[in-house]
Backbone as a printed PyTorch tensor [residue, N CA C, xyz], in Angstrom:
tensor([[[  0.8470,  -1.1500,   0.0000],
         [  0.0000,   0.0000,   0.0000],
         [  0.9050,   1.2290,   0.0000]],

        [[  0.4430,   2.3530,  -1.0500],
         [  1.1970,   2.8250,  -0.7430],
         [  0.9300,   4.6260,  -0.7320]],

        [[  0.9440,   5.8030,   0.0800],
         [  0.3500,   6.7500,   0.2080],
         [  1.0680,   7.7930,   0.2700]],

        [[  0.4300,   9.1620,   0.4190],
         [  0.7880,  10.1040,   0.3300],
         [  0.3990,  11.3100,   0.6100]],

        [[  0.8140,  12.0800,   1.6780],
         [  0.1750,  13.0620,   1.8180],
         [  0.6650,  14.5700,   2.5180]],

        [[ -0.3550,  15.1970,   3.0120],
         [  0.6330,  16.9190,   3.7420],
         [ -0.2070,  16.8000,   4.8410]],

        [[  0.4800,  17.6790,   5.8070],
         [ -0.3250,  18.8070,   6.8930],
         [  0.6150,  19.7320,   7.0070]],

        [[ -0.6480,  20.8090,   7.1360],
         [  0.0220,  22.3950,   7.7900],
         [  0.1700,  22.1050,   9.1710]],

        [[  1.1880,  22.5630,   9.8580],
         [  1.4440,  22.5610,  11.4830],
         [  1.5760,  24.1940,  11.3860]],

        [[  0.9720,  25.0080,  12.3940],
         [  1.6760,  26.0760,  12.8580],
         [  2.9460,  26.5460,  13.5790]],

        [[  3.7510,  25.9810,  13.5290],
         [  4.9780,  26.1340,  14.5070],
         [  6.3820,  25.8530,  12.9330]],

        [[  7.6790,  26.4650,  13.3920],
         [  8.4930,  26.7340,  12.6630],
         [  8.7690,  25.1120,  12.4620]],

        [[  9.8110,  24.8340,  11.3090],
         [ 10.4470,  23.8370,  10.9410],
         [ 11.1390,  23.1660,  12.2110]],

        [[ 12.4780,  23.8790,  12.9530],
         [ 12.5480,  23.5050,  13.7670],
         [ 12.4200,  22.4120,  14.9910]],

        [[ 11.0540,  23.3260,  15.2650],
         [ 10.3610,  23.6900,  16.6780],
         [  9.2210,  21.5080,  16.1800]],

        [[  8.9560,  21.7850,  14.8940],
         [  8.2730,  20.1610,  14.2880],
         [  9.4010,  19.3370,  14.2250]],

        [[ 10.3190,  19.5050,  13.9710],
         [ 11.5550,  18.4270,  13.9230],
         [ 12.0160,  17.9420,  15.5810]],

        [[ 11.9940,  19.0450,  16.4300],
         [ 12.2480,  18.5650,  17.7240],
         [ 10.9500,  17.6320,  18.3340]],

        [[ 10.1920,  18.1860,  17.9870],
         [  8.4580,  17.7980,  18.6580],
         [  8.5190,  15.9210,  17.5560]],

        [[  8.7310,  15.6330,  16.5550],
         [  8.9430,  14.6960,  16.3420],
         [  9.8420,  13.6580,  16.9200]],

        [[ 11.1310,  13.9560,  17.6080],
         [ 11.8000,  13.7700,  17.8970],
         [ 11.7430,  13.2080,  19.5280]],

        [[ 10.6000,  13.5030,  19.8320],
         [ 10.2370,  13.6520,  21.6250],
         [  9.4540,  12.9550,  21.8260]],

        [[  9.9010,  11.9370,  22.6660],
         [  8.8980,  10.3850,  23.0730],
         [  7.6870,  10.9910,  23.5190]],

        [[  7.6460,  12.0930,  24.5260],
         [  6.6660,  12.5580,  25.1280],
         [  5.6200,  13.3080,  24.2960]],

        [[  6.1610,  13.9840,  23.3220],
         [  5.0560,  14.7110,  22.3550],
         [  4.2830,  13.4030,  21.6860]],

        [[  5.3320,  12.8200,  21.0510],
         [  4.5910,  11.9900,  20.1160],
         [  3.6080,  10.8080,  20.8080]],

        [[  3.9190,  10.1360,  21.9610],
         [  3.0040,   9.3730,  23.1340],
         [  1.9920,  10.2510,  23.3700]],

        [[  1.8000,  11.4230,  23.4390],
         [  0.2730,  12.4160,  23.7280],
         [ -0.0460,  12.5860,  22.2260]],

        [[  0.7090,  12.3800,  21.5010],
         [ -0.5700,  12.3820,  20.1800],
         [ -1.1380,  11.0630,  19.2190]],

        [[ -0.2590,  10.1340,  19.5530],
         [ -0.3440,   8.8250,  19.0770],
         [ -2.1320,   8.7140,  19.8300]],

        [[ -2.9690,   8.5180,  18.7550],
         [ -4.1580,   7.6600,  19.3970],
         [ -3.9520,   6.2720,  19.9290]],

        [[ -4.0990,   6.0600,  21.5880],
         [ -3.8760,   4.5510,  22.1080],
         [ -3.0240,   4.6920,  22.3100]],

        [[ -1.9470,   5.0270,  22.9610],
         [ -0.5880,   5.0570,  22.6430],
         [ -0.1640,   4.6940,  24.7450]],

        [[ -0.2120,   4.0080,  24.4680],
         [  0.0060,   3.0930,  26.6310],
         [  1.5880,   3.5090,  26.3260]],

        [[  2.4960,   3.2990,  25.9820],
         [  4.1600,   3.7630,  26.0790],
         [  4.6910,   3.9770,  24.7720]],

        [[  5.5620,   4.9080,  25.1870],
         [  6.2570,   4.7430,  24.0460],
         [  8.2040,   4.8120,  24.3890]],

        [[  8.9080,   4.4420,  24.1030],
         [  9.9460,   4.6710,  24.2430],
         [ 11.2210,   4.9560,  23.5320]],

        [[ 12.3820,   5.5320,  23.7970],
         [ 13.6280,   6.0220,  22.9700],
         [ 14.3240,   4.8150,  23.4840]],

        [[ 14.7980,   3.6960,  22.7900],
         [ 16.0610,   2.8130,  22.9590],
         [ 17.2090,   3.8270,  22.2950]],

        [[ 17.1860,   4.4860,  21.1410],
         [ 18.8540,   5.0840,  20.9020],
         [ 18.1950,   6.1980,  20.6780]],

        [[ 19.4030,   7.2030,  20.0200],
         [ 18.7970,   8.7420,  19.1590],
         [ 18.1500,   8.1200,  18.1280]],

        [[ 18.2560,   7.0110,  17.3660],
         [ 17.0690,   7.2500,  16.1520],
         [ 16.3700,   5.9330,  16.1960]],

        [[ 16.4200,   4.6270,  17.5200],
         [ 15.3180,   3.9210,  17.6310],
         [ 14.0290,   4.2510,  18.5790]],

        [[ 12.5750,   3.8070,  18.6630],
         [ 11.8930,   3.6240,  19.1830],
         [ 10.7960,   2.3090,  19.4370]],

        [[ 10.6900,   2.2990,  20.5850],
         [  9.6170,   1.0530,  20.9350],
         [  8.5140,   1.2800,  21.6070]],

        [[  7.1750,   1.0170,  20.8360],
         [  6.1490,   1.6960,  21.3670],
         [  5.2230,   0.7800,  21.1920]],

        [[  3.9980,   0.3320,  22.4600],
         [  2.7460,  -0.0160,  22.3820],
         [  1.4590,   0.8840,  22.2630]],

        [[  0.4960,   0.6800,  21.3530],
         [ -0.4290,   1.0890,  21.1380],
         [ -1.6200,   0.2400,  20.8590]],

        [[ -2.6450,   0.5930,  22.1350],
         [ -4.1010,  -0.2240,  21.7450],
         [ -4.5320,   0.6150,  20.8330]],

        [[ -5.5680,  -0.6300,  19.5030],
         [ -5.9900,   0.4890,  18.3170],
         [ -6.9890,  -0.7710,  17.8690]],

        [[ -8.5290,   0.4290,  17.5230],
         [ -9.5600,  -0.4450,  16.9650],
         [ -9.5930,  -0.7450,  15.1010]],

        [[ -9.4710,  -1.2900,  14.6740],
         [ -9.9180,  -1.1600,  13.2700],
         [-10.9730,  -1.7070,  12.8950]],

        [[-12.4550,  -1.2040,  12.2300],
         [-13.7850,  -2.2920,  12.2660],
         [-13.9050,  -3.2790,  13.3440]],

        [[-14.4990,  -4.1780,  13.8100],
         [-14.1830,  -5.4380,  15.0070],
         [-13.1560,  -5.6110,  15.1120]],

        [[-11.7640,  -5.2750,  14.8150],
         [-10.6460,  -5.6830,  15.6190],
         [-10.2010,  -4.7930,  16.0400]],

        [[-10.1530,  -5.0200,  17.6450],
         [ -9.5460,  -4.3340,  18.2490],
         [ -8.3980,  -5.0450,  19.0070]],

        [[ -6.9560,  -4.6350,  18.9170],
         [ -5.6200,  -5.3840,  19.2780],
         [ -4.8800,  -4.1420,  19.9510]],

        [[ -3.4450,  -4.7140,  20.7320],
         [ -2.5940,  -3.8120,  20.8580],
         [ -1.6560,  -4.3350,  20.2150]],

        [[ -0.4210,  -3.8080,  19.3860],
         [  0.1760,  -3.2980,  18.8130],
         [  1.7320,  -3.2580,  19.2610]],

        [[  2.2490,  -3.9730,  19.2780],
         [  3.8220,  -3.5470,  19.7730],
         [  4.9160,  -2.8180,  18.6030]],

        [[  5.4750,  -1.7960,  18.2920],
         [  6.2370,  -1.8080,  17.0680],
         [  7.6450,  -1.3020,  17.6780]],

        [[  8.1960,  -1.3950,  16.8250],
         [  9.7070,  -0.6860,  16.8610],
         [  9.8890,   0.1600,  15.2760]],

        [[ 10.5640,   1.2750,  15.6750],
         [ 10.9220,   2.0960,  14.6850],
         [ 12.5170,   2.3510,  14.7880]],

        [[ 12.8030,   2.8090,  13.5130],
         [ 13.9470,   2.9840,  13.4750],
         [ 13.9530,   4.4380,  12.3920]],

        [[ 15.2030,   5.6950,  12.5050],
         [ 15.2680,   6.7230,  11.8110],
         [ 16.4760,   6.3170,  11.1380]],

        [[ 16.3650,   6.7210,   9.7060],
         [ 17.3460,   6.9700,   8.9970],
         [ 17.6010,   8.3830,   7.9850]],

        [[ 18.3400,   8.2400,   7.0450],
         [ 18.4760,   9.5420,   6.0610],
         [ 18.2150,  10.6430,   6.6800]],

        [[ 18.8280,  10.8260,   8.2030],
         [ 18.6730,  12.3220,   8.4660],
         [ 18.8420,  12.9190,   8.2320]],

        [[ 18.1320,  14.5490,   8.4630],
         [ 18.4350,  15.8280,   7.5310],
         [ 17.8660,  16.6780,   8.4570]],

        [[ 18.3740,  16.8770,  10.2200],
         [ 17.6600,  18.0630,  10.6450],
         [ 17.5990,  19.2920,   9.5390]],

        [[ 16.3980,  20.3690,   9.9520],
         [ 15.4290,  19.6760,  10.2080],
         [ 14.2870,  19.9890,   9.4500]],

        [[ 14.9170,  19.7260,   7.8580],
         [ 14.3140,  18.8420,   6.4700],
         [ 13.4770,  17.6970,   6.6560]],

        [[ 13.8220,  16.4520,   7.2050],
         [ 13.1060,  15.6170,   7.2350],
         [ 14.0270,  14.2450,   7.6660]],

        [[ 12.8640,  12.8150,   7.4490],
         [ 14.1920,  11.6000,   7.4320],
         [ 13.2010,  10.7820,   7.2180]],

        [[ 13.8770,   9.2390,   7.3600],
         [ 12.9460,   7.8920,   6.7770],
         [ 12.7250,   7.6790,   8.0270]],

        [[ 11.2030,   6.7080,   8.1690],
         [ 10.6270,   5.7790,   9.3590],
         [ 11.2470,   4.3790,   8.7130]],

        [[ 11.4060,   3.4150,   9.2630],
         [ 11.2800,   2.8670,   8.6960],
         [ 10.7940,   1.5730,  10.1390]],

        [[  9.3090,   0.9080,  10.0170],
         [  8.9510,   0.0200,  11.4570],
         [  8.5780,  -1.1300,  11.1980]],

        [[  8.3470,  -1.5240,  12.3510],
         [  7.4470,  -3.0920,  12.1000],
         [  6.5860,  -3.0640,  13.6470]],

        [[  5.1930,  -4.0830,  13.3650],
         [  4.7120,  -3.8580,  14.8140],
         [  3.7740,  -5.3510,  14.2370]],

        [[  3.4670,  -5.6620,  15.6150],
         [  2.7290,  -7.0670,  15.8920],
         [  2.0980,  -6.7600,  16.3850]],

        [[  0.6070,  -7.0820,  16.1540],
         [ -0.7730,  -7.2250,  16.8020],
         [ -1.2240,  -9.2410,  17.1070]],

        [[ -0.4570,  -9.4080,  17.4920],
         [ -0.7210, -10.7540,  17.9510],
         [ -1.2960, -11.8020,  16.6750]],

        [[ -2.4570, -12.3010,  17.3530],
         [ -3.0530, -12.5120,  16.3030],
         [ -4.4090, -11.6470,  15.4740]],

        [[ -3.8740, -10.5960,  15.7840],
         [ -4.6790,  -9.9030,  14.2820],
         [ -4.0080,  -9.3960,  13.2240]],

        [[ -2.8120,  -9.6380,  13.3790],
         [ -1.9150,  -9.2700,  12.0570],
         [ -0.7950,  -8.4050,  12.6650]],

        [[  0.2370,  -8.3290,  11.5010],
         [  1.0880,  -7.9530,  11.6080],
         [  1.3580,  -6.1810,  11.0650]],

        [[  2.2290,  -5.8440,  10.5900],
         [  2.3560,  -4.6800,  10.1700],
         [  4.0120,  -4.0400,   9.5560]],

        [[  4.1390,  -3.9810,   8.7780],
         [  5.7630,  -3.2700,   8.6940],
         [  5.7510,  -2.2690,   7.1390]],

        [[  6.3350,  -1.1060,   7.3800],
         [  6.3360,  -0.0900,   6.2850],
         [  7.3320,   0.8420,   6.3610]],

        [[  7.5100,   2.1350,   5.3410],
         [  8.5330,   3.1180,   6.1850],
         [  8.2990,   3.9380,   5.3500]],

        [[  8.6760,   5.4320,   5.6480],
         [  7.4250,   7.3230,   5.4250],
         [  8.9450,   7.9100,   5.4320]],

        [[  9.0650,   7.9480,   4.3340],
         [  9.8670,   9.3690,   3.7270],
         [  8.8200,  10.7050,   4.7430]],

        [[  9.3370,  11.3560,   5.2380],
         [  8.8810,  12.5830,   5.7760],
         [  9.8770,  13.8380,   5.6730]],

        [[  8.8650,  14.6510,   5.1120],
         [  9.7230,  16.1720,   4.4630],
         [  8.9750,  17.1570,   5.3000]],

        [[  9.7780,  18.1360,   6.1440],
         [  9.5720,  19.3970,   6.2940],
         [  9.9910,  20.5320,   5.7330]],

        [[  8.7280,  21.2300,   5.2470],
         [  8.9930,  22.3430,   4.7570],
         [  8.9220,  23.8220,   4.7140]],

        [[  9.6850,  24.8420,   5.6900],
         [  9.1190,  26.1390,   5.9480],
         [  8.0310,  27.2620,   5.2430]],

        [[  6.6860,  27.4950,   5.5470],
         [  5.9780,  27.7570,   4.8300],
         [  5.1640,  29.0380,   5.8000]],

        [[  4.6530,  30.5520,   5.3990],
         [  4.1420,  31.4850,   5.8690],
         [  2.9940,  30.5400,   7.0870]],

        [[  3.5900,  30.8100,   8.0200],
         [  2.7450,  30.9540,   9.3760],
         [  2.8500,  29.2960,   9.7910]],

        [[  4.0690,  28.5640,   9.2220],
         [  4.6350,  27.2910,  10.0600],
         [  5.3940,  26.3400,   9.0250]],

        [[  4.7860,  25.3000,   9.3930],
         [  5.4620,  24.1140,   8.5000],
         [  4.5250,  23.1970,   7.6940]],

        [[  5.2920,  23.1590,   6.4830],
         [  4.1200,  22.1130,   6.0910],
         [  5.2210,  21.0320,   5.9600]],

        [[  4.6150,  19.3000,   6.6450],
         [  4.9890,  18.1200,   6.6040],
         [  4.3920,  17.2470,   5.8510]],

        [[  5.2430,  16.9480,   4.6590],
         [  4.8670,  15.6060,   3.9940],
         [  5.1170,  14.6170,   3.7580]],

        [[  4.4400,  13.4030,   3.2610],
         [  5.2670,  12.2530,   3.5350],
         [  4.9890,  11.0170,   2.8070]],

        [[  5.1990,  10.3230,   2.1080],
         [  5.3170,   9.1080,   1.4080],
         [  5.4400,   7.8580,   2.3060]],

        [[  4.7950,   7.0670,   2.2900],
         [  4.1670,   5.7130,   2.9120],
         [  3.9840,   4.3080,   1.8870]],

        [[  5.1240,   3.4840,   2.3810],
         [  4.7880,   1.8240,   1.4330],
         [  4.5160,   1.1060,   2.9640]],

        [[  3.3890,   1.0210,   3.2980],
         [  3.4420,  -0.2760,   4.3370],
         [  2.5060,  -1.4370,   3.7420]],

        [[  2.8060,  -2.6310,   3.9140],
         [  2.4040,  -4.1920,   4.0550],
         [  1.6060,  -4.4590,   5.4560]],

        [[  0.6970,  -4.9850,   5.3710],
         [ -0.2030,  -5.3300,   6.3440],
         [ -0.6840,  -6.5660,   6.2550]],

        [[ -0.7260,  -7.7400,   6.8780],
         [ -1.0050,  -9.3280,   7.2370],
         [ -2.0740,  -9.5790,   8.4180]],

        [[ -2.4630, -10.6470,   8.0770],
         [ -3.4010, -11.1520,   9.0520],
         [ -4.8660, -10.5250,   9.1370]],

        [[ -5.8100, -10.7560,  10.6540],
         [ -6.7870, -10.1540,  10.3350],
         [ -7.3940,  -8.8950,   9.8230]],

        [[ -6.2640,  -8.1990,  10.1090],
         [ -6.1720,  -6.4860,   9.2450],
         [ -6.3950,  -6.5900,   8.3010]],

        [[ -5.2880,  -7.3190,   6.9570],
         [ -5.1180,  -7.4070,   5.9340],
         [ -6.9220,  -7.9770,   5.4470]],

        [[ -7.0260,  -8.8480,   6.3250],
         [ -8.8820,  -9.3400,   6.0010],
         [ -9.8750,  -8.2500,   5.5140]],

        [[ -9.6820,  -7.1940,   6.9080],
         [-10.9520,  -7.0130,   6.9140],
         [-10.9570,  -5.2820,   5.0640]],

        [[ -9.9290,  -5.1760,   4.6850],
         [-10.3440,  -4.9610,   3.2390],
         [ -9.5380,  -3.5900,   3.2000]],

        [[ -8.8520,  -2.6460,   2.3180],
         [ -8.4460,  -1.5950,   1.7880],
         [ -9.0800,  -0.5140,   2.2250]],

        [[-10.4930,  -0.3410,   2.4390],
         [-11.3980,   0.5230,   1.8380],
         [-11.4040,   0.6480,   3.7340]],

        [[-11.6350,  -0.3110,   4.4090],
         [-11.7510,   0.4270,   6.0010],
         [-10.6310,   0.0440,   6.9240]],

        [[ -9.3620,  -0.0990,   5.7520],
         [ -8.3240,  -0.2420,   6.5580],
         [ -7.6780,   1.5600,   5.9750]],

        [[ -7.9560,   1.5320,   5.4470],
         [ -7.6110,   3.7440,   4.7490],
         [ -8.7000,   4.2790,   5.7970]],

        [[-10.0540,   3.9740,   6.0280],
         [-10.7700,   4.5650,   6.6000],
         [-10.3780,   4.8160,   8.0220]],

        [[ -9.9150,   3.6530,   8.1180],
         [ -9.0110,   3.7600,  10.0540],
         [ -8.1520,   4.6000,  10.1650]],

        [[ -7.5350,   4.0750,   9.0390],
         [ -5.6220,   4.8750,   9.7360],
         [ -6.2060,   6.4740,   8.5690]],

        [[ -7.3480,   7.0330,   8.4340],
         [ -7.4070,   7.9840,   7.8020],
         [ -8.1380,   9.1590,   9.4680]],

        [[ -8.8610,   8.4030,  10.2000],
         [ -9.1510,   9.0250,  11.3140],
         [ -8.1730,   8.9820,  12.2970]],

        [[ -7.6350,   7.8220,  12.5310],
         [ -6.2730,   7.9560,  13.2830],
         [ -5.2180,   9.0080,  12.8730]],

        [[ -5.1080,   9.3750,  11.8950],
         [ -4.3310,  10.1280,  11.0250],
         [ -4.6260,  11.4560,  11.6660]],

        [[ -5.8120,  11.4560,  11.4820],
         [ -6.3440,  12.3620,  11.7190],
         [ -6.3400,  13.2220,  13.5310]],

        [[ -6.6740,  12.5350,  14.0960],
         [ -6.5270,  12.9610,  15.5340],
         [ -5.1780,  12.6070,  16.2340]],

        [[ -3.9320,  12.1520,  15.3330],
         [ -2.7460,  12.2970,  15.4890],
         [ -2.4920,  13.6390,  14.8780]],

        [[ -2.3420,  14.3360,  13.7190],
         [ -2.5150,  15.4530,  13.5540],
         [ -3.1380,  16.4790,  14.7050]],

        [[ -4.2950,  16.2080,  15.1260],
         [ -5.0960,  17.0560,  15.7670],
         [ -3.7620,  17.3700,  17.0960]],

        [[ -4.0320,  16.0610,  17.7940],
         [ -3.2800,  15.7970,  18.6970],
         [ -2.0860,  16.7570,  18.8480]],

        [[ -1.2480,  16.4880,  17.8270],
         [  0.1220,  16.5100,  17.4510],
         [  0.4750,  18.1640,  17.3290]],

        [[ -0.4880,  18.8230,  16.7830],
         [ -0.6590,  20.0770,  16.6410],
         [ -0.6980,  20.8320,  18.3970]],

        [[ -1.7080,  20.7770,  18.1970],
         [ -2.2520,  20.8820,  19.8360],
         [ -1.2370,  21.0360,  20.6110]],

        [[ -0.4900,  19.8060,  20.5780],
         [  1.1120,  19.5720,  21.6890],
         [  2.1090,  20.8710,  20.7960]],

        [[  2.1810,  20.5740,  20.0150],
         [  3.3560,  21.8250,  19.2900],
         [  3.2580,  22.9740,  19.2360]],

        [[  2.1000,  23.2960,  18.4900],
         [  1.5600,  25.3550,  18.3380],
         [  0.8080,  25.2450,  19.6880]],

        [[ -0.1450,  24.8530,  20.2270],
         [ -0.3390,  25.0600,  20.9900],
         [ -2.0600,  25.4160,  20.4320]],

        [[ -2.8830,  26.7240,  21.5320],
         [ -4.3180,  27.0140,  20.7110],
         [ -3.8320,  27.8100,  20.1900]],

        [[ -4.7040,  28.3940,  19.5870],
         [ -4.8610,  29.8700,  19.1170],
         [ -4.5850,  30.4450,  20.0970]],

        [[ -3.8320,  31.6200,  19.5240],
         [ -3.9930,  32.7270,  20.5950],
         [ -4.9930,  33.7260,  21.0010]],

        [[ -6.1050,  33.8830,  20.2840],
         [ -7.3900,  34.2400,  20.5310],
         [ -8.1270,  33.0580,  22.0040]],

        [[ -8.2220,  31.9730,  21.4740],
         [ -8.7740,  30.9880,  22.1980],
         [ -7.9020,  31.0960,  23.7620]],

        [[ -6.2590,  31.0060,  23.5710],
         [ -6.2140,  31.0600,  24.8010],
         [ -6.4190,  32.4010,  25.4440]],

        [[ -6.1590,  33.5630,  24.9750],
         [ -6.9190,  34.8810,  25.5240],
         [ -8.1700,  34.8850,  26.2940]],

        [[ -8.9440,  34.2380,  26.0380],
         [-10.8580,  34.1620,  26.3010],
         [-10.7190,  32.6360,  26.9380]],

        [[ -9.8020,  31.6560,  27.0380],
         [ -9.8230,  31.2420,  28.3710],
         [-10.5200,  29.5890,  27.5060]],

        [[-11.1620,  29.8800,  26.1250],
         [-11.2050,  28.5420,  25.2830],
         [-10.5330,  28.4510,  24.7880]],

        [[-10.3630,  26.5600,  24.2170],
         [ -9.6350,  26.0030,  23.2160],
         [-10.5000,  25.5320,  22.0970]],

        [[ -9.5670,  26.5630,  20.9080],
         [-10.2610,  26.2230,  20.0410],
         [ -9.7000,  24.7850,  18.9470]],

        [[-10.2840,  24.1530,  18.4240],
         [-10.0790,  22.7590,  17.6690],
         [ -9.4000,  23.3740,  16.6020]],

        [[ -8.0890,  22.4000,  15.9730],
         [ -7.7030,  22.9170,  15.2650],
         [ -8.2470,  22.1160,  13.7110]],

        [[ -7.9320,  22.8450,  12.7350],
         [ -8.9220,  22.4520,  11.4870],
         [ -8.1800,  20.9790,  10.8590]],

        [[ -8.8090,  20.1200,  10.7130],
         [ -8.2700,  18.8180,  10.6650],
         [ -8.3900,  18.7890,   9.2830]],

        [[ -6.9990,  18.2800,   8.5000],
         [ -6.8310,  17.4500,   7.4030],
         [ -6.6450,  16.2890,   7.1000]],

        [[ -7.7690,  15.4310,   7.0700],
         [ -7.6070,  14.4400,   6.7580],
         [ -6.4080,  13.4870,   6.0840]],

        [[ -5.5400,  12.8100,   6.1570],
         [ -4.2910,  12.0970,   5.3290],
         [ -4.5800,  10.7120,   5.3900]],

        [[ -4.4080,  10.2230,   4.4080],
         [ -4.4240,   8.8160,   4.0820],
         [ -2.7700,   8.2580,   4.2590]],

        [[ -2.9020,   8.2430,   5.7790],
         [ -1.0860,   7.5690,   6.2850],
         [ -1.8910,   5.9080,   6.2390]],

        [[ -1.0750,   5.3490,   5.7720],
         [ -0.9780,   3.5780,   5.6310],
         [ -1.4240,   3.3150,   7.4200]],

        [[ -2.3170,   2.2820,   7.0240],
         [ -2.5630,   1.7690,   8.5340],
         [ -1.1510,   0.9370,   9.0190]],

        [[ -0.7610,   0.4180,   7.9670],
         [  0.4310,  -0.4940,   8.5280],
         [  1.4510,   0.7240,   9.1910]],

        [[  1.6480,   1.4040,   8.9500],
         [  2.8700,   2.5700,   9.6660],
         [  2.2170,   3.1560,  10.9680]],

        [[  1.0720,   3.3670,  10.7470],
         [  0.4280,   4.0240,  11.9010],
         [  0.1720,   3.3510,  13.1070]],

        [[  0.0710,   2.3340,  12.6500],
         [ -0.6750,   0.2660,  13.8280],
         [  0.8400,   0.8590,  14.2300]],

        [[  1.4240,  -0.5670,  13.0990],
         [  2.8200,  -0.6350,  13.2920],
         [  3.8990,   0.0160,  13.7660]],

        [[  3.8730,   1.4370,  12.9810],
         [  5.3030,   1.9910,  13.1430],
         [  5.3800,   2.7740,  14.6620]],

        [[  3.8300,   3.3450,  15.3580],
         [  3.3650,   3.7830,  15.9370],
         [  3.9410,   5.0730,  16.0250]],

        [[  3.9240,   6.0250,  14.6300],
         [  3.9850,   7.4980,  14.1380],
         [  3.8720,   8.0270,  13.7810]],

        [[  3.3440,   7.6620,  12.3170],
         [  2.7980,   8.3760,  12.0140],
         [  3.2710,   9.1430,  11.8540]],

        [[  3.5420,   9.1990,  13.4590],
         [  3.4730,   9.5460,  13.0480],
         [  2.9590,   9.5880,  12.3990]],

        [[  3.3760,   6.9240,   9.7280],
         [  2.9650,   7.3840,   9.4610],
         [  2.6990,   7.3130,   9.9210]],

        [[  2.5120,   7.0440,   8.9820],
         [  2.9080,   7.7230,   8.9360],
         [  2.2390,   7.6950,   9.1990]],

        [[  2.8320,   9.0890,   9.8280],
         [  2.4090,   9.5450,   9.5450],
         [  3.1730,   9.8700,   8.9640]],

        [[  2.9360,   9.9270,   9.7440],
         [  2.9980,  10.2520,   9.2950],
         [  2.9050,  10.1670,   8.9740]]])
């Protein structure tokens, strides 16, 4: 499978390259996300409970970074086990790019998906990791820019405007980042 897509973040190039970089950001935006952890500077090992149609599993993956380029971008490249509901392994070219009023992040996604995942069909396995995608973004934002600054003035938070991305469920289960990815 293989995908492609953007989000606008409000916050500088930077300021998204570090926030990627941070077990703690990315564990508060990962949907499901029970741990996550740094074994080196560019491995990670992370569990995540995650529903897709009737299956609902947790998720063990490991990631690994390569082709770095603070803070341009770099490769995911993961694998993650859902027991017996399938497996998962893929890896997300991810590009940052400085753009009026933040960053825009994009990213290229080949993940493979097995087992009961792979079952239950294309069409609501994009539909999953397209809402997951989604409130990882939300999430992810949220932790980085922060609200509006109107919203926090007046004491609300306002939602930030969600773009939908079609990140591969296998990177997102699996790689648990999305990111895909997310990334």
């Amino acid at each position: 499978m293989k995908i492609t897509g953007e989000n606008q973040i409000a916050a500088p190039p930077q300021k998204v390259w570090e926030a990627l970089n941070d077990p703690e950001v990315l564990r508060q935006s990962i949907p499901g996300c029970e741990s996550l952890e740094k074994v080196s500077d560019n491995e990670f090992k992370a569990k995540v409970v995650t529903k897709i149609g009737p299956v609902k599993t947790t998720f063990n993956g490991e990631v690994a970074l390569s082709d770095l380029d603070p803070p341009n971008g770099y490769t995911l490249s993961g694998s993650g086990s859902g027991g017996s509901a399938g497996n998962a392994k893929g890896s997300a070219k991810v590009q940052l790019t400085p753009q009026a009023g933040g960053t825009l992040l994009t990213y290229d996604v080949d993940a493979q998906v097995t087992g009961k995942i792979a079952q239950l069909g294309s069409r609501l396995i994009q539909s999953s990791a397209k809402m997951l995608a989604g409130k990882f973004f939300d999430n992810f934002e949220a932790v980085v820019a922060g609200p509006p600054a109107e919203a926090a003035a007046s004491g609300r938070v306002a939602s930030t405007q969600t773009i939908w991305l079609y990140v591969g469920a296998a990177v997102l289960l699996g790689l648990i980042l999305v990111y895909l990815l997310i990334w």
